[in-house]
C-alpha positions as CSV (number, residue, x, y, z in Angstrom):
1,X,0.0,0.0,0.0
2,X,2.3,2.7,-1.2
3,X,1.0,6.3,-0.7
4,X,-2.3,4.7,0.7
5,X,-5.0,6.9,1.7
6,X,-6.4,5.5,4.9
7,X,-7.9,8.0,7.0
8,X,-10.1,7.3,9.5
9,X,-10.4,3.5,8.5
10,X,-11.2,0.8,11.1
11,X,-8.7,-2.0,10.8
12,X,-9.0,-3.6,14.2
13,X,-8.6,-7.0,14.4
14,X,-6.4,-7.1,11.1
15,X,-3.8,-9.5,9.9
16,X,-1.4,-7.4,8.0
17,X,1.7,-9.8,8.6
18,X,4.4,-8.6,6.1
19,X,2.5,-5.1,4.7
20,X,4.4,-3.1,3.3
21,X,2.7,0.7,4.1
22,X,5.3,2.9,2.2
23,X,3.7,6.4,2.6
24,X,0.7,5.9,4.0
25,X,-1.3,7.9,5.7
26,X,-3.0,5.9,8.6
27,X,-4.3,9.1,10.3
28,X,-6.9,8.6,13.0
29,X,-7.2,4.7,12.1
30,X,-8.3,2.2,14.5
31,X,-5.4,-0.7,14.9
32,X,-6.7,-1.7,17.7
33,X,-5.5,-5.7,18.1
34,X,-4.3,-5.8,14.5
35,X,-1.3,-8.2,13.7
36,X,1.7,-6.3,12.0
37,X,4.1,-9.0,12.4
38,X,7.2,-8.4,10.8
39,X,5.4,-5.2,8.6
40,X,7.3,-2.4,7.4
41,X,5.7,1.3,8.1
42,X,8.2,3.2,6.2
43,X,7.5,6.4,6.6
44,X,3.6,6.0,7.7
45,X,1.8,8.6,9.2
46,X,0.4,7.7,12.1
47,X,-1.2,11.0,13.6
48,X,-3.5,10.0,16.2
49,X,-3.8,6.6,15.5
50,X,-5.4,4.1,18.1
51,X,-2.7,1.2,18.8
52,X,-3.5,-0.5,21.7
53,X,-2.9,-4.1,22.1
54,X,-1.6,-4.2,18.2
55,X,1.3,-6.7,17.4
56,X,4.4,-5.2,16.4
57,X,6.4,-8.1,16.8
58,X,9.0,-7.7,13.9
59,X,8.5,-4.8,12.3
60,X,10.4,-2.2,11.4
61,X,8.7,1.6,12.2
62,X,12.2,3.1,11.2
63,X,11.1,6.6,9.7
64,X,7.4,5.7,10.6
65,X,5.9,9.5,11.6
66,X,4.3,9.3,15.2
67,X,2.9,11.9,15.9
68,X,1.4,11.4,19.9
69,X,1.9,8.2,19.3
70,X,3.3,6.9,23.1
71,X,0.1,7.8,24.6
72,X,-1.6,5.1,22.6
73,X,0.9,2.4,24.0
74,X,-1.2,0.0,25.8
75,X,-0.7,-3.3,25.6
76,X,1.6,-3.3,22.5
77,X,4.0,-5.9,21.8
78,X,7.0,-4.7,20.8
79,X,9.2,-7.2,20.6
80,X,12.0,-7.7,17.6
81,X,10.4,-4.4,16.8
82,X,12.7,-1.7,15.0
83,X,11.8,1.6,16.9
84,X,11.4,5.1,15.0
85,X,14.9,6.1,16.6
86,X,16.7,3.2,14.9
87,X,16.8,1.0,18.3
88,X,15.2,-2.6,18.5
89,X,13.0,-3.2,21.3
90,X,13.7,-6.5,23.1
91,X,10.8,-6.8,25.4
């Protein structure tokens, strides 16, 4: 989903194992309990997105935009997770 357009949607509950999200805008989504295993979220914009208890467990958010984004973490896994910084999270 290059340059994707997703304002607004409701993807809770989504399995989006291995997405690719180059460029999209995911402003005000609901990932609530979506699976983004090993996804890449290269530069995504996440403005006000709702993440809690999503499964980042592998994925790389390097140059993912999030904007307000640590108030949404409940719940995440994080795990293997390449952080916006660079870092990988390990718990």
């Amino acid at each position: 989903m290059v340059g994707a357009r997703l304002r607004g949607i409701n993807l809770s509950g989504a399995n989006l194992t291995n997405a690719k999200l180059k460029c999209a805008v995911l402003e005000d989504a609901n990932l609530t309990r979506t699976n983004l295993n090993n996804a890449k979220l290269f530069t995504a914009n996440l403005f006000e997105a709702s993440v809690n208890f999503i499964n980042f467990r592998g994925a790389n958010l390097k140059d993912a935009r999030f904007f307000d984004f640590m108030r949404y973490f409940e719940g995440v896994m994080l795990e293997d997770t390449t952080m916006p910084d660079g870092s990988i999270q390990k718990e």
